[in-house]
N, CA, C and O atoms as a GROMACS GRO file, in nm:
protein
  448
    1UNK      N    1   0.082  -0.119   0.000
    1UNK     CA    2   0.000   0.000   0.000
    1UNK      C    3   0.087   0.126   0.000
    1UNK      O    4   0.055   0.231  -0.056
    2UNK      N    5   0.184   0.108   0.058
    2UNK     CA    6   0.276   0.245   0.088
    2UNK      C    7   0.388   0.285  -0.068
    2UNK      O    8   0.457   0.384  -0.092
    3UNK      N    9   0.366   0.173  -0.138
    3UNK     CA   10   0.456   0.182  -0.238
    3UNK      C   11   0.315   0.294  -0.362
    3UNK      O   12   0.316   0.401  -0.423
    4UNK      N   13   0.217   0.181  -0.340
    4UNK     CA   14   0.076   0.203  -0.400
    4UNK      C   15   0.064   0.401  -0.401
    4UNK      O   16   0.059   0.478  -0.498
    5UNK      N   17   0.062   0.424  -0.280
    5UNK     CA   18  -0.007   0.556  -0.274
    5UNK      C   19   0.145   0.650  -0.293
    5UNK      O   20   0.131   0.760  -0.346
    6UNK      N   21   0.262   0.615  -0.257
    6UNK     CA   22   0.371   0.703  -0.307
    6UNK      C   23   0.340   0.728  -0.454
    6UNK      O   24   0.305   0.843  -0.481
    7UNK      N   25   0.350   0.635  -0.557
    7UNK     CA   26   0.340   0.625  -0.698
    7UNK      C   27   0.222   0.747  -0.724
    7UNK      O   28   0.248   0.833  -0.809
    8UNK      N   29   0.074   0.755  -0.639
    8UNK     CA   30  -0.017   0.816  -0.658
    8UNK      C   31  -0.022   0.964  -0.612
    8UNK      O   32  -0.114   1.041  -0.641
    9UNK      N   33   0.094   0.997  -0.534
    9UNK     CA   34   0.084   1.112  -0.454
    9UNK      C   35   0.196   1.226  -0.532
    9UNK      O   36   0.229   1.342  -0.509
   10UNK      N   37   0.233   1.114  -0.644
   10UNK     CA   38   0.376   1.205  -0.676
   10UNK      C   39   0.331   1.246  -0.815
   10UNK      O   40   0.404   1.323  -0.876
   11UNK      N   41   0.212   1.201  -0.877
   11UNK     CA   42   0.163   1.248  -0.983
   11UNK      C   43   0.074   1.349  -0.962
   11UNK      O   44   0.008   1.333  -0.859
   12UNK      N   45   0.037   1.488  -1.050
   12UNK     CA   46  -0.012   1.601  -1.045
   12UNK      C   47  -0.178   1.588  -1.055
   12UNK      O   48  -0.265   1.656  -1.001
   13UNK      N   49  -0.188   1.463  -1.159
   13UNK     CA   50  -0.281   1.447  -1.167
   13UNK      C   51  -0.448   1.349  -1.146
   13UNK      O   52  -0.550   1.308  -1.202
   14UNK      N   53  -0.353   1.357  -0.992
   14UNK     CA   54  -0.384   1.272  -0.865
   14UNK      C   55  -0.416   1.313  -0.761
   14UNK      O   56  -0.377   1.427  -0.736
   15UNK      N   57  -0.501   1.240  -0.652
   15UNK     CA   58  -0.546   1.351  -0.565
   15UNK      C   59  -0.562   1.227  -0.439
   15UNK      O   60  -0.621   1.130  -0.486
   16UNK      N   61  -0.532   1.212  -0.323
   16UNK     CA   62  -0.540   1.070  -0.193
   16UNK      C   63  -0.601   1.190  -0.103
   16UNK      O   64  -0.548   1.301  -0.113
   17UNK      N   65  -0.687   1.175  -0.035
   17UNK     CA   66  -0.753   1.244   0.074
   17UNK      C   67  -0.704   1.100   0.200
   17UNK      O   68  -0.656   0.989   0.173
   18UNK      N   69  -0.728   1.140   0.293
   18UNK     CA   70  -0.726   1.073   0.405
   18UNK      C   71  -0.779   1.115   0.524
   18UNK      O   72  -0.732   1.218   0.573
   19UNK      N   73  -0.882   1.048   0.590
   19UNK     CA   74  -0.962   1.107   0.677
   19UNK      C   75  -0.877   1.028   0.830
   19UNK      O   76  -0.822   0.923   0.795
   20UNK      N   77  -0.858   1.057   0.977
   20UNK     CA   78  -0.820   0.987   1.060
   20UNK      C   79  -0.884   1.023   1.182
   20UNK      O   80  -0.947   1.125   1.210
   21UNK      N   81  -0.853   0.905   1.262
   21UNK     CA   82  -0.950   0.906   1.353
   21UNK      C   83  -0.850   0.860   1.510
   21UNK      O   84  -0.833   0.749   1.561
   22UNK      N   85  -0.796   1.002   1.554
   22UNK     CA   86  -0.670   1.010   1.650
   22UNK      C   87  -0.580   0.871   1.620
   22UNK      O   88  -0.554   0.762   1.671
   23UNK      N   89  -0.557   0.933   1.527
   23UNK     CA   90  -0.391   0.868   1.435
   23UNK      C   91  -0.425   0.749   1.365
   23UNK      O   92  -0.330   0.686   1.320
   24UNK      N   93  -0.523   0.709   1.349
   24UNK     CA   94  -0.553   0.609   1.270
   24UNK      C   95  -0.612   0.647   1.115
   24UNK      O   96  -0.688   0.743   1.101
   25UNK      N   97  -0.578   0.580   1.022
   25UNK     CA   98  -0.693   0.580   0.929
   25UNK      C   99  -0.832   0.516   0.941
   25UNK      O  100  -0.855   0.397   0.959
   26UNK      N  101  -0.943   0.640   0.925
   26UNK     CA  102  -1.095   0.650   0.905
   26UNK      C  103  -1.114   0.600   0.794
   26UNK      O  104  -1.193   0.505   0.797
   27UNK      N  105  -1.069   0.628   0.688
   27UNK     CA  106  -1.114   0.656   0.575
   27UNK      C  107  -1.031   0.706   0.464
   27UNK      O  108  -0.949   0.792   0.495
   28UNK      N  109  -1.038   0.655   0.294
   28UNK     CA  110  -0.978   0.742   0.232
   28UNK      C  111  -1.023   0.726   0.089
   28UNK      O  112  -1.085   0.628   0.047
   29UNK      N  113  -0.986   0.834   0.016
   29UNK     CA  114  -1.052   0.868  -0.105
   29UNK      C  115  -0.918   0.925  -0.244
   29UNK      O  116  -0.844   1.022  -0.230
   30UNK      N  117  -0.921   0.831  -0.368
   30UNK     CA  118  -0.865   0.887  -0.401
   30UNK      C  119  -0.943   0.965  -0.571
   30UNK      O  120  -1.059   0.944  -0.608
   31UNK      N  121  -0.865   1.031  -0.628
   31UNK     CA  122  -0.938   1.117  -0.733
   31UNK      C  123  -0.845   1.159  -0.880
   31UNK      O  124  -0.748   1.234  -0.886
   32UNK      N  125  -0.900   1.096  -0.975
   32UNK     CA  126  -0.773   1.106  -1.072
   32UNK      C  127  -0.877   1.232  -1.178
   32UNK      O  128  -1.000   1.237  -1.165
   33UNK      N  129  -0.807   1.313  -1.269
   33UNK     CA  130  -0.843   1.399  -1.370
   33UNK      C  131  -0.784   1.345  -1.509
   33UNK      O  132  -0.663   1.331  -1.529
   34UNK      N  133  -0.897   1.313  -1.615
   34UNK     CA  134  -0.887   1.235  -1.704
   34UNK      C  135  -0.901   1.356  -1.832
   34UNK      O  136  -0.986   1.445  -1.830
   35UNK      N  137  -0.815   1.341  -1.924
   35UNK     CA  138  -0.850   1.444  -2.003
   35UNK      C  139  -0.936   1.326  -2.120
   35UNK      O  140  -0.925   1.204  -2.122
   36UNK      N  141  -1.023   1.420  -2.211
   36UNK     CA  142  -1.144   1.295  -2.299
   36UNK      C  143  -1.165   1.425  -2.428
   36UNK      O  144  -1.164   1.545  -2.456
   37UNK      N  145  -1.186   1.246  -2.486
   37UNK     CA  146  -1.194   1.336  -2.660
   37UNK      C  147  -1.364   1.332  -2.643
   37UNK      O  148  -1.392   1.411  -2.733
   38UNK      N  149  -1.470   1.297  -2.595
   38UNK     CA  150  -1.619   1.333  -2.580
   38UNK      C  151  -1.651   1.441  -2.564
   38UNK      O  152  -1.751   1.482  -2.623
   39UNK      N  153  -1.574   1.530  -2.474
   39UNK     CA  154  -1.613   1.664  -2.352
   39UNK      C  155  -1.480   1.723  -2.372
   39UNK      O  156  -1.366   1.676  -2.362
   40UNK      N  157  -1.542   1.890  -2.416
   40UNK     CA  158  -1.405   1.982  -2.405
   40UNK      C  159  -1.344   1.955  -2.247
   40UNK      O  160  -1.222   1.947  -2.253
   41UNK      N  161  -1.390   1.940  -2.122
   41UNK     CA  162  -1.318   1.940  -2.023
   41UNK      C  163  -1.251   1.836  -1.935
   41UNK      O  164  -1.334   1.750  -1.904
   42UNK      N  165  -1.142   1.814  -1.888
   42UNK     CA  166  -1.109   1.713  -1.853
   42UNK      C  167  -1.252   1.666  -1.744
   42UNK      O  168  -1.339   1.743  -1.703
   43UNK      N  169  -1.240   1.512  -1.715
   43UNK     CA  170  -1.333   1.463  -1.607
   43UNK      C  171  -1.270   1.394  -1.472
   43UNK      O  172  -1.180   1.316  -1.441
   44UNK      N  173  -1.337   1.444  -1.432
   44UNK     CA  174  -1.235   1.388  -1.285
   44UNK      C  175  -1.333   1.213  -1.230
   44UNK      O  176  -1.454   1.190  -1.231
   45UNK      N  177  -1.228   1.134  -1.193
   45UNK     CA  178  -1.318   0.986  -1.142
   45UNK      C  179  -1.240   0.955  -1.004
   45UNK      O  180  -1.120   0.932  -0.988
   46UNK      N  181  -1.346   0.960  -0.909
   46UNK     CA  182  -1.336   0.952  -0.770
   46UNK      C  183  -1.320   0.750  -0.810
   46UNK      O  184  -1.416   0.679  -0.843
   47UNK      N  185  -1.144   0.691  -0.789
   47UNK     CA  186  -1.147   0.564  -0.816
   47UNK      C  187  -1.120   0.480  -0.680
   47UNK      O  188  -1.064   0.371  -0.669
   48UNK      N  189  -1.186   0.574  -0.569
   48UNK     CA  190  -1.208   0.445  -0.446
   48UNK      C  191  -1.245   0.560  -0.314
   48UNK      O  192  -1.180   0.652  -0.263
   49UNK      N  193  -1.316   0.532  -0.301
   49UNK     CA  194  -1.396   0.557  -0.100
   49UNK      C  195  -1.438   0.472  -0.064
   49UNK      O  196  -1.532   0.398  -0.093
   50UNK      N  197  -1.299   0.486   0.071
   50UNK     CA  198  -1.309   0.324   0.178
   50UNK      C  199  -1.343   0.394   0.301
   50UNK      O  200  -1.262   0.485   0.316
   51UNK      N  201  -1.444   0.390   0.415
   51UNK     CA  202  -1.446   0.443   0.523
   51UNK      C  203  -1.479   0.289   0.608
   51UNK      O  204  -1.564   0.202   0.590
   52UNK      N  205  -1.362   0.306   0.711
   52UNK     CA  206  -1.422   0.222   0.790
   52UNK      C  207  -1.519   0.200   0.818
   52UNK      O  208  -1.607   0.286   0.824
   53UNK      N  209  -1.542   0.048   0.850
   53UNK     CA  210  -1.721   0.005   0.884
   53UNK      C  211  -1.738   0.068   1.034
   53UNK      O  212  -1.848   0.118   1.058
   54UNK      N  213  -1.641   0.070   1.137
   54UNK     CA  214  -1.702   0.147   1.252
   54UNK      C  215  -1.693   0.346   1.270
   54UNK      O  216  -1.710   0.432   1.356
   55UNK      N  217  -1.654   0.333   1.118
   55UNK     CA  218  -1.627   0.511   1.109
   55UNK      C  219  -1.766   0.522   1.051
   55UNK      O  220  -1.838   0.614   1.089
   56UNK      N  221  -1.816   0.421   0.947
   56UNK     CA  222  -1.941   0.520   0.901
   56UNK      C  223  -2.046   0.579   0.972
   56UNK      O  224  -2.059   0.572   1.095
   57UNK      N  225  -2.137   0.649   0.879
   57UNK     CA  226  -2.291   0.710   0.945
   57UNK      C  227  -2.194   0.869   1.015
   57UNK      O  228  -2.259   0.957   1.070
   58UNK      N  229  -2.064   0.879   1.003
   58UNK     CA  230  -2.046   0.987   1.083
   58UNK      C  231  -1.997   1.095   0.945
   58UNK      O  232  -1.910   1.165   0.996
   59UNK      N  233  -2.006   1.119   0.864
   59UNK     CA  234  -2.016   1.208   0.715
   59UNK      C  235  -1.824   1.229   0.704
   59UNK      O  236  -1.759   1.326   0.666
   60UNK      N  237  -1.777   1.088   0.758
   60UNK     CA  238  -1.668   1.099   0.693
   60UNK      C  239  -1.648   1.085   0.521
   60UNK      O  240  -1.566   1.153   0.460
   61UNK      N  241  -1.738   0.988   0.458
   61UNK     CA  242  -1.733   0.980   0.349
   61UNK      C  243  -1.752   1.074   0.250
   61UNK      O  244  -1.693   1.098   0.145
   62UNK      N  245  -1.886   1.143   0.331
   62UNK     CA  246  -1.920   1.303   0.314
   62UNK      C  247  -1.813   1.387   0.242
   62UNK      O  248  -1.804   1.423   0.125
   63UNK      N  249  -1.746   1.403   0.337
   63UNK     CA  250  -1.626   1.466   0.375
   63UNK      C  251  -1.537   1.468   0.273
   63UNK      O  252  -1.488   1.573   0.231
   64UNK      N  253  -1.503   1.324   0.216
   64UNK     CA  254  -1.390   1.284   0.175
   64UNK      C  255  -1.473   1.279   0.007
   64UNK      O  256  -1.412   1.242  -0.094
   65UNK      N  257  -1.580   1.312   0.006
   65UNK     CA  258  -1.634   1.299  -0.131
   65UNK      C  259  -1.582   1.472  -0.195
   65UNK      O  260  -1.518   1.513  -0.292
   66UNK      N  261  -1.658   1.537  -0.066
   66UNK     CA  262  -1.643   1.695  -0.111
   66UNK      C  263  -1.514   1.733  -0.141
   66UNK      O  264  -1.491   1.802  -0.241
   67UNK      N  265  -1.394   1.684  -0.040
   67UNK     CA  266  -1.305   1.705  -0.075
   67UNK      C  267  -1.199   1.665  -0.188
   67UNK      O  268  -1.095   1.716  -0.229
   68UNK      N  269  -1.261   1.566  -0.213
   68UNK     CA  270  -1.239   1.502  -0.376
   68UNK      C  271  -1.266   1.619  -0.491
   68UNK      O  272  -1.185   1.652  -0.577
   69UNK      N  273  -1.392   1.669  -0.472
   69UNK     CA  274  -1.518   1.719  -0.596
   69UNK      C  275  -1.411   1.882  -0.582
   69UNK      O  276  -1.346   1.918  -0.680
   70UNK      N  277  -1.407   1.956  -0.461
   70UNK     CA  278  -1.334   2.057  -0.483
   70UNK      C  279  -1.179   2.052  -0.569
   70UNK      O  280  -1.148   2.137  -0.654
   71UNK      N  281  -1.102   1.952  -0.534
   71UNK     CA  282  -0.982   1.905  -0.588
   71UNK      C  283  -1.046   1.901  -0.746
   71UNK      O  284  -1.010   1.973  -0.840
   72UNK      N  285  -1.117   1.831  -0.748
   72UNK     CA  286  -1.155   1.845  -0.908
   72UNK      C  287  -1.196   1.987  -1.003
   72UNK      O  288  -1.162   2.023  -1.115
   73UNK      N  289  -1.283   2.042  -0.903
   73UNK     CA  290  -1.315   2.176  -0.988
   73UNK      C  291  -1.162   2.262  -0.996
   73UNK      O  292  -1.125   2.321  -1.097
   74UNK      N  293  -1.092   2.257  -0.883
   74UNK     CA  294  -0.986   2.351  -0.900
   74UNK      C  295  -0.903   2.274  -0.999
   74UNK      O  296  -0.795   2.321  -1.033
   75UNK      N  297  -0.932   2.192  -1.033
   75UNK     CA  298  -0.785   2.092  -1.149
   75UNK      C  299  -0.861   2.123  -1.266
   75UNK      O  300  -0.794   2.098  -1.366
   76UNK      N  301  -0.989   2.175  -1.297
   76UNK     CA  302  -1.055   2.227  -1.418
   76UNK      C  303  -1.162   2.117  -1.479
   76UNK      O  304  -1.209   2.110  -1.593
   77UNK      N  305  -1.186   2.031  -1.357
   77UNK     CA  306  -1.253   1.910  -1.393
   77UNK      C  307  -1.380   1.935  -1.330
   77UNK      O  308  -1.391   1.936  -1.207
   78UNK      N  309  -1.502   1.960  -1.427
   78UNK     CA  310  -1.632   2.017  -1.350
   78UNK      C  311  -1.727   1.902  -1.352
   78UNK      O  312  -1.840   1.918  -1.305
   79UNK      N  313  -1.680   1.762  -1.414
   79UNK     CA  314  -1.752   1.674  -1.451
   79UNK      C  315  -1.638   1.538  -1.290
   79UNK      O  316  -1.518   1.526  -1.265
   80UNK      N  317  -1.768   1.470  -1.226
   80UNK     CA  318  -1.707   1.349  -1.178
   80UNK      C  319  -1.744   1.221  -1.228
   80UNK      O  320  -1.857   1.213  -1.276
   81UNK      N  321  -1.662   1.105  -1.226
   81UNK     CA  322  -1.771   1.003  -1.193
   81UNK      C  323  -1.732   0.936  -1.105
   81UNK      O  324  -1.659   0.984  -1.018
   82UNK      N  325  -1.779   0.784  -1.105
   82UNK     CA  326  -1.755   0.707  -1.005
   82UNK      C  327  -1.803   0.527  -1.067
   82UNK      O  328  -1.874   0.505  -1.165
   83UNK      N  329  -1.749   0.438  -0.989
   83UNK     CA  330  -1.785   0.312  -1.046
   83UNK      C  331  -1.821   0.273  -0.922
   83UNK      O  332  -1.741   0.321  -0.842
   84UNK      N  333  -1.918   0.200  -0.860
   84UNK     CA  334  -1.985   0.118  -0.756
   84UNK      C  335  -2.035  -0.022  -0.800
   84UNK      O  336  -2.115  -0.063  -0.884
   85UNK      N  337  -1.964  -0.074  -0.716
   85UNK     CA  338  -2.013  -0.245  -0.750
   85UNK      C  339  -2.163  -0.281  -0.740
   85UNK      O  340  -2.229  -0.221  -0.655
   86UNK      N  341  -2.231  -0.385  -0.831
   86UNK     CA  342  -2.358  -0.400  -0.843
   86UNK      C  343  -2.411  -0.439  -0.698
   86UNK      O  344  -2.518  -0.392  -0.658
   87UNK      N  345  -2.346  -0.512  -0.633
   87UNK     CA  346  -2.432  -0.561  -0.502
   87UNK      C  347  -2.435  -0.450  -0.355
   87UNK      O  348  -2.486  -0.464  -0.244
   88UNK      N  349  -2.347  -0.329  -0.423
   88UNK     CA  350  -2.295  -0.263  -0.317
   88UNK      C  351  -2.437  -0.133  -0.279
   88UNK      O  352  -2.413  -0.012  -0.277
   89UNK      N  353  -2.577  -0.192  -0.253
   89UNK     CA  354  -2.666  -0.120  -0.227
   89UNK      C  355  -2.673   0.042  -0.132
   89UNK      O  356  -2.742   0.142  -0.149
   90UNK      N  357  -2.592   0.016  -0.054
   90UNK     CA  358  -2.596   0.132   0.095
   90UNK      C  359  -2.494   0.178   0.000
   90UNK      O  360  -2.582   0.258  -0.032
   91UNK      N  361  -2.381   0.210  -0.088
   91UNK     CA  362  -2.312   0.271  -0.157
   91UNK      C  363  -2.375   0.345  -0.273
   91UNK      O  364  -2.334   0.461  -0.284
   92UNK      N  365  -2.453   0.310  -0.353
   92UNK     CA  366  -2.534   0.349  -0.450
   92UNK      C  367  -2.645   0.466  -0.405
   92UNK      O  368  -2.666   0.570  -0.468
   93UNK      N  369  -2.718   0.422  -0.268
   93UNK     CA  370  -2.802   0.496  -0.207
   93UNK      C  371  -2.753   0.638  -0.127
   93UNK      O  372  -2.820   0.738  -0.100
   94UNK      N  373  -2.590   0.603  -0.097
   94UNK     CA  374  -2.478   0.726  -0.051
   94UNK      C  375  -2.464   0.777  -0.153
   94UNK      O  376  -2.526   0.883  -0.150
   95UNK      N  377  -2.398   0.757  -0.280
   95UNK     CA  378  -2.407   0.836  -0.380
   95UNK      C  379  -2.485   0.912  -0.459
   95UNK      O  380  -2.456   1.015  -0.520
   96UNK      N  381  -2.618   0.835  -0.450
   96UNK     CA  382  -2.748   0.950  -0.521
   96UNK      C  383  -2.773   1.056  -0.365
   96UNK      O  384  -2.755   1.177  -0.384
   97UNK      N  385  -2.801   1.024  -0.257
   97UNK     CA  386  -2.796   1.098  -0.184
   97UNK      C  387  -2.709   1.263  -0.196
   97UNK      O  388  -2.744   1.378  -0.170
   98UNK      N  389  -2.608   1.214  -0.239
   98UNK     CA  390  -2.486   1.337  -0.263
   98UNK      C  391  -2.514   1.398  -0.420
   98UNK      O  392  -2.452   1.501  -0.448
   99UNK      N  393  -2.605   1.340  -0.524
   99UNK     CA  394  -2.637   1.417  -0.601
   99UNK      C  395  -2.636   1.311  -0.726
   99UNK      O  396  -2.709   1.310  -0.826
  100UNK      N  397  -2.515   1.210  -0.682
  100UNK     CA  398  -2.499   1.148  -0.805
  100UNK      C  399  -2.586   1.059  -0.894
  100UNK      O  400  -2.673   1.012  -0.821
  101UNK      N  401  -2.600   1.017  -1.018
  101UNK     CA  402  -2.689   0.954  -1.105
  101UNK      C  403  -2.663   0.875  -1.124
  101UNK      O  404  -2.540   0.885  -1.118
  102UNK      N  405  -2.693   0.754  -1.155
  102UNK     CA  406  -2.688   0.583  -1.222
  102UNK      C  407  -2.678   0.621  -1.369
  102UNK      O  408  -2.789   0.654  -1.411
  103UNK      N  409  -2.557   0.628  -1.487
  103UNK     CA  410  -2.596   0.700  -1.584
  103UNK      C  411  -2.562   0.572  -1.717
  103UNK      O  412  -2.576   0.608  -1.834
  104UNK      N  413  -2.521   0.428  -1.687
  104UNK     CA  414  -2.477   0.362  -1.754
  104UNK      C  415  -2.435   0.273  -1.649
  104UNK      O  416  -2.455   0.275  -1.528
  105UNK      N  417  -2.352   0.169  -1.751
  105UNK     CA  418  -2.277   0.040  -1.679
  105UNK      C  419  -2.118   0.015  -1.705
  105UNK      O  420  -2.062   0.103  -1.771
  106UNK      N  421  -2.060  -0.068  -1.671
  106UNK     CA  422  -1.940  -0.065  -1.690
  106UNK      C  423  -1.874  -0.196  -1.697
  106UNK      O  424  -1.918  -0.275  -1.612
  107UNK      N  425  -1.789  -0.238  -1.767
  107UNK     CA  426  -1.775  -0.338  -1.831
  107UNK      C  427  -1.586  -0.344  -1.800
  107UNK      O  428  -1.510  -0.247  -1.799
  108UNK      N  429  -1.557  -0.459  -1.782
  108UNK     CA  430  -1.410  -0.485  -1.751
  108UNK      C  431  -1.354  -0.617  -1.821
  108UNK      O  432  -1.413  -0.723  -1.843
  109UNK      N  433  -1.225  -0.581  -1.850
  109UNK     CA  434  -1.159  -0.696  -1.898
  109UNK      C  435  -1.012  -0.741  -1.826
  109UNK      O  436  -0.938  -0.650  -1.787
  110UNK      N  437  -0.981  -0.845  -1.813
  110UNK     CA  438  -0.776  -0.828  -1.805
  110UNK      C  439  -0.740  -0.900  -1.885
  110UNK      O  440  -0.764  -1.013  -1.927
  111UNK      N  441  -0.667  -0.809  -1.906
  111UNK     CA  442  -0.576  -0.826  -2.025
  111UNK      C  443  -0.441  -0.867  -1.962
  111UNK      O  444  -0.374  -0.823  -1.868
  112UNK      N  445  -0.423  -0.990  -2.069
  112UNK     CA  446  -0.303  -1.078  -2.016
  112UNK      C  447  -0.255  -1.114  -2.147
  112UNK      O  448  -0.156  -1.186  -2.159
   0.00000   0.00000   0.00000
């Protein structure tokens, strides 16, 4: 993990929030800015919010969303998204809560 988030912290166009909870990690969020031939503006994709299971219900995620979404507008990225796993219900229902839309699906491969 420590190798993981160095690699992520040293690029510009990267963003690790970290929420803590007297010296521990709460929570954390990270946020990449994608430039796209669809949309004159780059788009920013919030690609993970983890809040502890005994941190939630307390608007750490909240927290760590907004502070994502500001990082994005100031990087010139007025557009977010996000990917949420199909079974991940109380995640889906956090995210429309905060504004967000179900706007499509998403499809994965590995490539080997």
């Amino acid at each position: 993990m420590r190798d993981r988030l160095a690699r992520l912290t040293a690029r510009s166009d990267v963003a690790v929030f970290v929420a803590d909870d007297d010296a521990a990690a709460a929570g954390l969020a990270t946020v990449h800015v994608i430039p796209c031939i669809h949309i004159d503006e780059p788009m920013a994709m919030l690609s993970a919010l983890v809040v502890g299971e005994r941190h939630r219900g307390r608007g750490i995620g909240r927290g760590l969303v907004t502070a994502a979404e500001r990082w994005a507008i100031e990087h010139d990225a007025p557009r977010m998204t996000l990917v949420s796993g199909l079974a991940r219900h109380d995640a889906h229902r956090f995210y429309e809560r905060l504004g967000y839309e179900h706007t499509g699906r998403r499809y994965a491969k590995i490539l080997t």
